[in-house]
N, CA and C atoms as an extended XYZ file, in Angstrom:
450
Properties=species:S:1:pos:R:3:atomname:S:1:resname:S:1:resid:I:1 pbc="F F F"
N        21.540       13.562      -29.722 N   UNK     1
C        20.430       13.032      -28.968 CA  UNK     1
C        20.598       13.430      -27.501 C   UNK     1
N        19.734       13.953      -27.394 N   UNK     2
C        19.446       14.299      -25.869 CA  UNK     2
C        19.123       13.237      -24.706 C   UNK     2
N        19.607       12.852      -23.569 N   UNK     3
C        19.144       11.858      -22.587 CA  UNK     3
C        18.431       12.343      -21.461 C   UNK     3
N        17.369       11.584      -21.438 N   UNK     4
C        16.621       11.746      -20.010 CA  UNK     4
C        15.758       10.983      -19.627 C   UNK     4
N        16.027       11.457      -18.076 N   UNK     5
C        16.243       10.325      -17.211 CA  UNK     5
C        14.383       10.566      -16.750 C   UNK     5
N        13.563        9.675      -16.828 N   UNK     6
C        12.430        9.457      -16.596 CA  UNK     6
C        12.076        9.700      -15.070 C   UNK     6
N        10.859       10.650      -14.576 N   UNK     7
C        10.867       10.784      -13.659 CA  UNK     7
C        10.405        9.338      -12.671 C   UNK     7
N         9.696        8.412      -13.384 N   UNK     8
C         9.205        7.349      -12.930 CA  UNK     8
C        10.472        6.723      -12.070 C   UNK     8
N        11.822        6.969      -12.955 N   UNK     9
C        12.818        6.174      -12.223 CA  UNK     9
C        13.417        6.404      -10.783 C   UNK     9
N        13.340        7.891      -10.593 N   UNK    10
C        13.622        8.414       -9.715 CA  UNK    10
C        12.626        8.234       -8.311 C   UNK    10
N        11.527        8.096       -8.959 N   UNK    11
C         9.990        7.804       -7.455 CA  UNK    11
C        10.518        6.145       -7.133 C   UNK    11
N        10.695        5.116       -8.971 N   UNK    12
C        11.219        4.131       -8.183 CA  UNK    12
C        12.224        3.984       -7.201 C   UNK    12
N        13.444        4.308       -7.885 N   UNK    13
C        15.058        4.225       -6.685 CA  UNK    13
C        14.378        4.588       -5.284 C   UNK    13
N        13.349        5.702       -5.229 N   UNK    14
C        13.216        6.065       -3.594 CA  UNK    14
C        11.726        5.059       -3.092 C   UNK    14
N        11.266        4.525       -4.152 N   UNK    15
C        10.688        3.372       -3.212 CA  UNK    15
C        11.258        2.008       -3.203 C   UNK    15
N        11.822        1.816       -3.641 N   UNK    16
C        12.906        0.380       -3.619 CA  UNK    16
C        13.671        0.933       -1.943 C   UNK    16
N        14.475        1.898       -2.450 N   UNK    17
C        15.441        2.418       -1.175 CA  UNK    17
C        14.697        2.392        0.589 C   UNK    17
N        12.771        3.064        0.268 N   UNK    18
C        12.311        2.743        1.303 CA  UNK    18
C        11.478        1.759        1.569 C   UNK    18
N        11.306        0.603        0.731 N   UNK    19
C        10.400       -0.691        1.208 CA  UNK    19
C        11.876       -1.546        1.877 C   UNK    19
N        13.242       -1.380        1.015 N   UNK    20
C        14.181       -1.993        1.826 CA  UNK    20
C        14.373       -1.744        2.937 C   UNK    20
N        14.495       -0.363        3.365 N   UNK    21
C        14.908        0.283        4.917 CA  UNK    21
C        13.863       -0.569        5.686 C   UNK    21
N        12.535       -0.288        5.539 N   UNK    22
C        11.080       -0.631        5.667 CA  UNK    22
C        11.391       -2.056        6.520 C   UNK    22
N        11.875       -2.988        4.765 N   UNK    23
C        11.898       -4.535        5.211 CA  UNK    23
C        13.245       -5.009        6.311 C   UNK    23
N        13.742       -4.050        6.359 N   UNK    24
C        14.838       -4.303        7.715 CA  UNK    24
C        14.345       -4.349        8.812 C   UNK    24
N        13.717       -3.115        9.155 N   UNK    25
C        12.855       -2.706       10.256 CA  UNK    25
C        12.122       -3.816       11.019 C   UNK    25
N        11.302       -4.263       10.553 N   UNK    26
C         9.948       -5.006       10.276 CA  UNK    26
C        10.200       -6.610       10.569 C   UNK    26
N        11.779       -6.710        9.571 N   UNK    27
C        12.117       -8.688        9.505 CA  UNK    27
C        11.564       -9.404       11.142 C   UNK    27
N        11.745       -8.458       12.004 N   UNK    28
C        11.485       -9.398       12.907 CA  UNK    28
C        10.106      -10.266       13.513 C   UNK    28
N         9.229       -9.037       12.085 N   UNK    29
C         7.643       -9.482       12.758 CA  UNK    29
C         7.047      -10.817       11.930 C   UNK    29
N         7.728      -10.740       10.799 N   UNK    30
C         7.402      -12.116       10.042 CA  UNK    30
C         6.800      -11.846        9.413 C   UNK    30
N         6.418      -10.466        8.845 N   UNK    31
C         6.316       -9.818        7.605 CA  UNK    31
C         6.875       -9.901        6.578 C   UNK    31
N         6.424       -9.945        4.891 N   UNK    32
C         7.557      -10.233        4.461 CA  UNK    32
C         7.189       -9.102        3.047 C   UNK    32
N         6.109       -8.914        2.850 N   UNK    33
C         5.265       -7.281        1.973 CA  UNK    33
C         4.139       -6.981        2.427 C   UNK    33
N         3.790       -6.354        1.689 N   UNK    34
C         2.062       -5.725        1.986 CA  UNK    34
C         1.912       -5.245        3.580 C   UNK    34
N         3.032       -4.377        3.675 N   UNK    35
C         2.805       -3.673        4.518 CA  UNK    35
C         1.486       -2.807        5.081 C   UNK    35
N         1.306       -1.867        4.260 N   UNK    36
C         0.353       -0.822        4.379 CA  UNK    36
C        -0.959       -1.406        3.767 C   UNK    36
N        -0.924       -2.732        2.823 N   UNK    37
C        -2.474       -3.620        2.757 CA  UNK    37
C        -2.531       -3.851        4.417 C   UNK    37
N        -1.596       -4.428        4.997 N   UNK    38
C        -2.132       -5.127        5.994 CA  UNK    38
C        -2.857       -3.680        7.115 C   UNK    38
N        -2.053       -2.687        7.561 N   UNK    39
C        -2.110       -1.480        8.123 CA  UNK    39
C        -3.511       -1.106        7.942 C   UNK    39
N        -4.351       -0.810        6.573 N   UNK    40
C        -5.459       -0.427        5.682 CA  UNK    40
C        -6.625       -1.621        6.054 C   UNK    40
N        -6.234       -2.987        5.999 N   UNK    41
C        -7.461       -3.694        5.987 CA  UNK    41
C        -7.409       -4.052        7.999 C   UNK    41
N        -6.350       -3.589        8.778 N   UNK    42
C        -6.920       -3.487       10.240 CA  UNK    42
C        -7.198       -2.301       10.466 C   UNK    42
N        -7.398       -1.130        9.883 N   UNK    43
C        -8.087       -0.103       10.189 CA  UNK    43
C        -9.408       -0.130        9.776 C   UNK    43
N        -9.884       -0.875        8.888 N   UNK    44
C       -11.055       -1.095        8.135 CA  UNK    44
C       -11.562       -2.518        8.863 C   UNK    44
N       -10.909       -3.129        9.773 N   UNK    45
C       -11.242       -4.286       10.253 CA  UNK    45
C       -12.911       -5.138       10.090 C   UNK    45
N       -13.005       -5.778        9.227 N   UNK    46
C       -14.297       -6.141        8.894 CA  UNK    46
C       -15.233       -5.529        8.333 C   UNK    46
N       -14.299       -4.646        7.862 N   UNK    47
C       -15.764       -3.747        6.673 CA  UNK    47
C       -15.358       -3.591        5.771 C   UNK    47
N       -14.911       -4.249        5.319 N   UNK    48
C       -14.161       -4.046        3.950 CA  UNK    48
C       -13.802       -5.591        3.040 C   UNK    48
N       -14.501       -5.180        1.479 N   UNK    49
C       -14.425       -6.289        1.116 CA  UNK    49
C       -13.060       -6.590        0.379 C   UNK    49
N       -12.695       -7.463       -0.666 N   UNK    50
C       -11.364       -7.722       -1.283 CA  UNK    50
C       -11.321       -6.608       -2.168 C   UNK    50
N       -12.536       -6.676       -2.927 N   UNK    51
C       -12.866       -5.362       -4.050 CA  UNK    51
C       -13.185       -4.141       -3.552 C   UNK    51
N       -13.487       -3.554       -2.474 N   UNK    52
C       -13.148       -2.291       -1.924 CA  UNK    52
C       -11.847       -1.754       -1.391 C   UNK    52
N       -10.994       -3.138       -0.868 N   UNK    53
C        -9.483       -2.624       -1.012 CA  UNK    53
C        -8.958       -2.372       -2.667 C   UNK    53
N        -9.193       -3.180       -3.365 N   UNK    54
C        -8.570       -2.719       -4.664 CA  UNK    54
C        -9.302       -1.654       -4.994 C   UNK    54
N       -10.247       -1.295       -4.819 N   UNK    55
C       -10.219       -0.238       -5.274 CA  UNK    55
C        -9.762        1.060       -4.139 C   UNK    55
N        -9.711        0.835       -2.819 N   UNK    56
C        -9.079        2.158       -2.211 CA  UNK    56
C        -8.063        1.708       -2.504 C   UNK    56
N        -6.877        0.806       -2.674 N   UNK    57
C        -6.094        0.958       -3.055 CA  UNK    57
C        -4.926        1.229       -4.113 C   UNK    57
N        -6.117        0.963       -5.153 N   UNK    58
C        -6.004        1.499       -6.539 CA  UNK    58
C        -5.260        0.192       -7.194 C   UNK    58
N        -5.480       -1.086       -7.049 N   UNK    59
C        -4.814       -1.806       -7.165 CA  UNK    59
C        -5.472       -2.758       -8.464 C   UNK    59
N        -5.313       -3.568       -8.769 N   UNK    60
C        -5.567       -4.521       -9.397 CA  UNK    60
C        -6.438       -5.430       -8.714 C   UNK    60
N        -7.925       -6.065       -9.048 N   UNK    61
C        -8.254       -7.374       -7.881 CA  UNK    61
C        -7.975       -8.712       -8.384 C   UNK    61
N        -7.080       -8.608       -9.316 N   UNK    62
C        -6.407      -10.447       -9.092 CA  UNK    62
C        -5.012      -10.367       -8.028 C   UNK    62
N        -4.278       -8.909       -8.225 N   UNK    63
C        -2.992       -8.372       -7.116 CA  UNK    63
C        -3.375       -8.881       -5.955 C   UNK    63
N        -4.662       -8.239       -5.797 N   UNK    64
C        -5.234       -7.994       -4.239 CA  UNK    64
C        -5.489       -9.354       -3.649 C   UNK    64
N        -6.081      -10.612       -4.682 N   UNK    65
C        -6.109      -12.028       -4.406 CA  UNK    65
C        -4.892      -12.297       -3.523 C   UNK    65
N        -3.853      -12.305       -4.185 N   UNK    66
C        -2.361      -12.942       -3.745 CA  UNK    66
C        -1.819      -11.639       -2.594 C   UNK    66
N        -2.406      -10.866       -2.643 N   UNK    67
C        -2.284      -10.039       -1.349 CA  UNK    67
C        -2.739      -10.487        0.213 C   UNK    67
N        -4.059      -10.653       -0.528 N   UNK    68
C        -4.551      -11.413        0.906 CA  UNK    68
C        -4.423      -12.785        0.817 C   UNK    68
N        -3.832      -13.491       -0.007 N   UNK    69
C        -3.600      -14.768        0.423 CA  UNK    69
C        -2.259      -15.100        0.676 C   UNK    69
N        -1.270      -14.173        0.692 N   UNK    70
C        -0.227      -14.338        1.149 CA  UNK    70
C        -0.102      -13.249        2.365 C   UNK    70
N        -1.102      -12.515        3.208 N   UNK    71
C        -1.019      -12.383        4.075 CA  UNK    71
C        -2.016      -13.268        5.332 C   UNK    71
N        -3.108      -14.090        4.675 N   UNK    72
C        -3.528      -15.310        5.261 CA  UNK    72
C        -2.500      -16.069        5.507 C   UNK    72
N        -1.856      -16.249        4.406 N   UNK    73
C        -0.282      -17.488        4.741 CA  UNK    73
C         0.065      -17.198        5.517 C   UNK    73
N         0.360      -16.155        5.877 N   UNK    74
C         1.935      -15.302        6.997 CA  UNK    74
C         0.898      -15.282        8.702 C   UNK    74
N        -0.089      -15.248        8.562 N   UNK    75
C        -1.104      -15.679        9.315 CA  UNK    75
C        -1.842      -14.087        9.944 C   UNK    75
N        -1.662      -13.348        9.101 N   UNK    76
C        -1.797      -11.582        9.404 CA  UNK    76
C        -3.723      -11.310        9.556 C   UNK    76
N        -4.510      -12.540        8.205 N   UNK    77
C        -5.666      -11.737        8.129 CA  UNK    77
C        -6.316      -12.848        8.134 C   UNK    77
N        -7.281      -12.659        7.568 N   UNK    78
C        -8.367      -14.025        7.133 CA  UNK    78
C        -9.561      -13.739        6.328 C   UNK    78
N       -10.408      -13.789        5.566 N   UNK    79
C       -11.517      -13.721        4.962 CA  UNK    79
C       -12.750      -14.258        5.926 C   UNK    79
N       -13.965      -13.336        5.498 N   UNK    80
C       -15.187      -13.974        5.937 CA  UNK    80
C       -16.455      -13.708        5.237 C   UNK    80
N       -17.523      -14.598        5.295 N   UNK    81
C       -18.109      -14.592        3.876 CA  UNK    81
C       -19.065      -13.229        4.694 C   UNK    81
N       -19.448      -12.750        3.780 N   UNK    82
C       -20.496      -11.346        4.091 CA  UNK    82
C       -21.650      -11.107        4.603 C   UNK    82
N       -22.153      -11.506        5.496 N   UNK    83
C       -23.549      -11.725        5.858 CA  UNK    83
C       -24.863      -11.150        4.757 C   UNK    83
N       -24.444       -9.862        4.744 N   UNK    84
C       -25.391       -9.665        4.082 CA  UNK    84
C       -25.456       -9.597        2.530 C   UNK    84
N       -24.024      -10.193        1.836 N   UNK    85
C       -24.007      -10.561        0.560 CA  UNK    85
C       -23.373      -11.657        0.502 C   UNK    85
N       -23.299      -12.768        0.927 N   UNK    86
C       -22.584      -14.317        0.524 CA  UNK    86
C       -21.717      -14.503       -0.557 C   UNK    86
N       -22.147      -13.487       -1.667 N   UNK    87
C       -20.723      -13.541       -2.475 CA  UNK    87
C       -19.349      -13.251       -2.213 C   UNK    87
N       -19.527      -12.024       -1.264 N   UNK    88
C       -18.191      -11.420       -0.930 CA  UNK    88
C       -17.713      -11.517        0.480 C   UNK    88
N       -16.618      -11.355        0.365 N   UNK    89
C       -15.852      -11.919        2.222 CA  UNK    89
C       -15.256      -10.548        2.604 C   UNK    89
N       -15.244      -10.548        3.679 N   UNK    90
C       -15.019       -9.317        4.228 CA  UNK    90
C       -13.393       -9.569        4.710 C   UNK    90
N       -13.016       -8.867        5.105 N   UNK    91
C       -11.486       -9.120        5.747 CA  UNK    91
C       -11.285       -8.880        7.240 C   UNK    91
N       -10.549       -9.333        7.508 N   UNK    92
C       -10.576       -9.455        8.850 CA  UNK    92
C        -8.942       -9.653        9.317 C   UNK    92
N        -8.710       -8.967       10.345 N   UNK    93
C        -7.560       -9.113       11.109 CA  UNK    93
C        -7.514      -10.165       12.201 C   UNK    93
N        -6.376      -10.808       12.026 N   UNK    94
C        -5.730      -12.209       13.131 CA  UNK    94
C        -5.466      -11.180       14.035 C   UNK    94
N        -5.118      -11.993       15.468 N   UNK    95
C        -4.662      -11.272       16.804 CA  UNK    95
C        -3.465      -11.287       16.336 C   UNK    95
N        -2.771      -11.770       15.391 N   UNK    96
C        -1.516      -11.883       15.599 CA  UNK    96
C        -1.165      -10.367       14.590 C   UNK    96
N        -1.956      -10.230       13.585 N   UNK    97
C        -2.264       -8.859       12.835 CA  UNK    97
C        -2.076       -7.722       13.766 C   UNK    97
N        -3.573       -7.474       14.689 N   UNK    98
C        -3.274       -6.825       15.736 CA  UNK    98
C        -2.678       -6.718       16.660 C   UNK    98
N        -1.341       -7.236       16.792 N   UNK    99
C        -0.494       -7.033       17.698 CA  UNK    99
C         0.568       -6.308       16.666 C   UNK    99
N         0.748       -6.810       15.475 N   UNK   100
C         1.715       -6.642       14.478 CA  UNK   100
C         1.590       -5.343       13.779 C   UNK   100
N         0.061       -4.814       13.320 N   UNK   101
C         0.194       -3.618       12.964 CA  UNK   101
C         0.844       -2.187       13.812 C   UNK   101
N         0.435       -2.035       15.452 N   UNK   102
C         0.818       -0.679       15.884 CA  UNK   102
C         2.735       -0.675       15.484 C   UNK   102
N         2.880       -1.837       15.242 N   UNK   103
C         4.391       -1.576       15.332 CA  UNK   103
C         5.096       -1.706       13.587 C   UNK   103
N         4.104       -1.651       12.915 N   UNK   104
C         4.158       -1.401       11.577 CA  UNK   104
C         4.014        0.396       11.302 C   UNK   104
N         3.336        0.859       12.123 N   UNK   105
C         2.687        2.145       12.369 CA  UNK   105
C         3.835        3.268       12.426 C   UNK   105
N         4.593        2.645       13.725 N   UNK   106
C         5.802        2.937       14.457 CA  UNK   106
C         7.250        2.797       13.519 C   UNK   106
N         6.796        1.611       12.814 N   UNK   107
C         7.834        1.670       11.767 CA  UNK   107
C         7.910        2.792       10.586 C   UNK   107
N         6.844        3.175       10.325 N   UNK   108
C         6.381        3.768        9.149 CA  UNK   108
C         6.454        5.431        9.308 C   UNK   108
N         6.050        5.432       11.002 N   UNK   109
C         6.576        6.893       11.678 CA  UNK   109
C         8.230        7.097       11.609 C   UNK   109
N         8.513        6.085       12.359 N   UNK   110
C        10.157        6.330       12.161 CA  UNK   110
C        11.110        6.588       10.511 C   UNK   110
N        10.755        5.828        9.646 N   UNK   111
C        11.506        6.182        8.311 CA  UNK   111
C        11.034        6.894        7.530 C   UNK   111
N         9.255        7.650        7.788 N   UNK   112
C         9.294        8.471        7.396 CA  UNK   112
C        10.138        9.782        8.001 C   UNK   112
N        10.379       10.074        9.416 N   UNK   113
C        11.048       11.085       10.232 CA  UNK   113
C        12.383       11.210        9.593 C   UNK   113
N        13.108        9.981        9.624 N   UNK   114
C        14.381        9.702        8.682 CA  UNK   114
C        14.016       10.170        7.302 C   UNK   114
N        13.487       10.295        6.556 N   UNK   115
C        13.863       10.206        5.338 CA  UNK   115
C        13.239       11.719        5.107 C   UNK   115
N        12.095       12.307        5.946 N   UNK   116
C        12.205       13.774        5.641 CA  UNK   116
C        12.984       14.794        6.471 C   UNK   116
N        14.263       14.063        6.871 N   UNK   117
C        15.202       15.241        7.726 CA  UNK   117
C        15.377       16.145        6.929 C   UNK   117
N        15.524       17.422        7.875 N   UNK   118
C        15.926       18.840        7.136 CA  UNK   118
C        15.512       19.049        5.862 C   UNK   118
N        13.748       18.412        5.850 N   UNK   119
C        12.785       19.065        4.913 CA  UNK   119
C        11.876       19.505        5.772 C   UNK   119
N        11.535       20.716        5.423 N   UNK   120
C        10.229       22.024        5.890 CA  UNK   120
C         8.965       21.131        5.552 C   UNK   120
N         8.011       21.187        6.551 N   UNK   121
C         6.877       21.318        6.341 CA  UNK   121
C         6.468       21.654        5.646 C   UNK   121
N         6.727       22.840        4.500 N   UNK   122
C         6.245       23.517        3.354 CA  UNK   122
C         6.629       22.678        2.073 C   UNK   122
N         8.080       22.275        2.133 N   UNK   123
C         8.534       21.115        1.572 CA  UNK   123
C         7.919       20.390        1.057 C   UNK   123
N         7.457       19.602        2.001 N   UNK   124
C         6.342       18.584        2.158 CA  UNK   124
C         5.156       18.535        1.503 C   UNK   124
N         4.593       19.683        1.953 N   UNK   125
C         3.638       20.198        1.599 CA  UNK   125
C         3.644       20.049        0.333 C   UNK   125
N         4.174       20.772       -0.339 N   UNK   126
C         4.455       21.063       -1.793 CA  UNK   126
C         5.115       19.738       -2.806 C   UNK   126
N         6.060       19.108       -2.131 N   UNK   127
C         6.191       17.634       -2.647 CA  UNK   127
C         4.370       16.825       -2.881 C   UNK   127
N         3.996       16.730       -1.616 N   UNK   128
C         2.656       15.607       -1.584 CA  UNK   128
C         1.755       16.412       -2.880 C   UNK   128
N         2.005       17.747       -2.705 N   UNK   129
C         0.526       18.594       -3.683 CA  UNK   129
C         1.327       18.256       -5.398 C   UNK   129
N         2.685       18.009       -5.640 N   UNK   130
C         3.211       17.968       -6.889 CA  UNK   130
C         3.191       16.661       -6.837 C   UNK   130
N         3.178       15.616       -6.196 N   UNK   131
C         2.978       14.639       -6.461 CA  UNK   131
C         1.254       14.171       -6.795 C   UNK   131
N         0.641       14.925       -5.876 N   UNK   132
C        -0.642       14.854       -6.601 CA  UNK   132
C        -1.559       15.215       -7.917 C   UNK   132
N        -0.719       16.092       -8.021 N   UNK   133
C        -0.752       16.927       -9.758 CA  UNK   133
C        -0.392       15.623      -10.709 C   UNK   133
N         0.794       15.220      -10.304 N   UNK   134
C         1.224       13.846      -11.575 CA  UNK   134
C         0.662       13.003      -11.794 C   UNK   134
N         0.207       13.017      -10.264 N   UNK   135
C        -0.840       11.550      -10.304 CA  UNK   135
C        -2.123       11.820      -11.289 C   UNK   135
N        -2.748       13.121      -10.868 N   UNK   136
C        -3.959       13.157      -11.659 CA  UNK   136
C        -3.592       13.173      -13.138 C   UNK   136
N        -2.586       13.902      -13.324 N   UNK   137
C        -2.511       14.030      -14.776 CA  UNK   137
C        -1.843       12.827      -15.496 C   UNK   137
N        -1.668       12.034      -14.878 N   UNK   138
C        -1.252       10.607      -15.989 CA  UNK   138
C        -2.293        9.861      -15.700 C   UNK   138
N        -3.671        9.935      -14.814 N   UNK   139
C        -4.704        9.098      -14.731 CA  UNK   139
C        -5.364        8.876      -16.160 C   UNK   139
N        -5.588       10.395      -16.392 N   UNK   140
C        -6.390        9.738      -17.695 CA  UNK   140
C        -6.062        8.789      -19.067 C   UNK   140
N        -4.880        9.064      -18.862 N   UNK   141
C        -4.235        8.208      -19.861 CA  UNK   141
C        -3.677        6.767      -19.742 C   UNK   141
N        -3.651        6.603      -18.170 N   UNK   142
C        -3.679        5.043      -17.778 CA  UNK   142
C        -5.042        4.790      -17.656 C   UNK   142
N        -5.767        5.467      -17.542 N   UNK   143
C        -7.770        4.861      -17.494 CA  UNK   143
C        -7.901        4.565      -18.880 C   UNK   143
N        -7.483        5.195      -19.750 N   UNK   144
C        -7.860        5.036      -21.405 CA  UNK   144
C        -7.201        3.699      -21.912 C   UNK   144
N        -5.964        3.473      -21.374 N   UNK   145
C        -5.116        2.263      -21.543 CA  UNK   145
C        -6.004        1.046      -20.872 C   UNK   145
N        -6.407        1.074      -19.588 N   UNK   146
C        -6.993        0.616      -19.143 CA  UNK   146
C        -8.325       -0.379      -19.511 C   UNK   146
N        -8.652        0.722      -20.335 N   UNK   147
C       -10.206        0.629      -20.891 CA  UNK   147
C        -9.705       -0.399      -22.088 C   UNK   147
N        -8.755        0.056      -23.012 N   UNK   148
C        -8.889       -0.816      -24.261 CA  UNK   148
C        -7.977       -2.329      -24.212 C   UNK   148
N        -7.758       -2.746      -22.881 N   UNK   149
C        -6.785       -4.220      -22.608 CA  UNK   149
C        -8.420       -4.763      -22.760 C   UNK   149
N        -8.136       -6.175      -23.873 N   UNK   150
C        -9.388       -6.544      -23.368 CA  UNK   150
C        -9.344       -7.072      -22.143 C   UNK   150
């Protein structure tokens, strides 16, 4: 029998390795996840509903619930109902958000710089474009999975 080692495991170890570096960085802002939700819904600051982050973010929208309500907790965002649709709330960044994201930004510049030392630009390049290949090509088969959960 032959062994092998799943590539999934390997993307995990290096995102475990960088949400930890990440959550070192960061401990002091009173952050505690949802980094790049929070980053995404103050760049989108009020135009954006719960269900347009899950879906730019490709996420789940019951995830995205406890996303933004545990970054309401931490006191990062807030909801607001939609003017022009009352069903849906828009999101919105706290001052305390906007003070907190540029240095989430800064964080995110720095360990990425660290973690692509003495990789080429071409590198890079070619990592993000093979990582985009995988992505597309296991979509259809998590959309099909997708489809038949009732």
């Amino acid at each position: 029998m032959k062994l092998i080692e799943p590539i999934s495991r390997k993307l995990n170890n290096l995102g475990r390795a960088y949400l930890s570096q990440l959550a070192k960085q960061v401990e002091p802002l009173g952050i505690s996840r949802y980094y790049y939700a929070l980053t995404y819904i103050c760049y989108n600051d009020g135009r954006l509903t719960q269900k347009a982050l899950a879906s730019e973010l490709g996420k789940d929208k019951s995830l995205i619930v406890n996303v933004i309500d545990t970054l309401t907790e931490q006191g990062f965002v807030y909801r607001e109902v939609n003017p022009a649709d009352r069903r849906e709330h828009l999101l919105k960044v706290t001052a305390k958000g906007k003070k907190t994201v540029p240095k989430l930004v800064e964080a995110f510049e720095t360990l990425n710089k660290e973690i692509t030392e003495d990789i080429s630009d071409e590198e890079l390049r070619i990592f993000n474009s093979v990582l985009k290949k995988m992505e597309n090509n296991i979509k259809p088969s998590t959309e099909f999975n997708n489809k038949i959960k009732p």
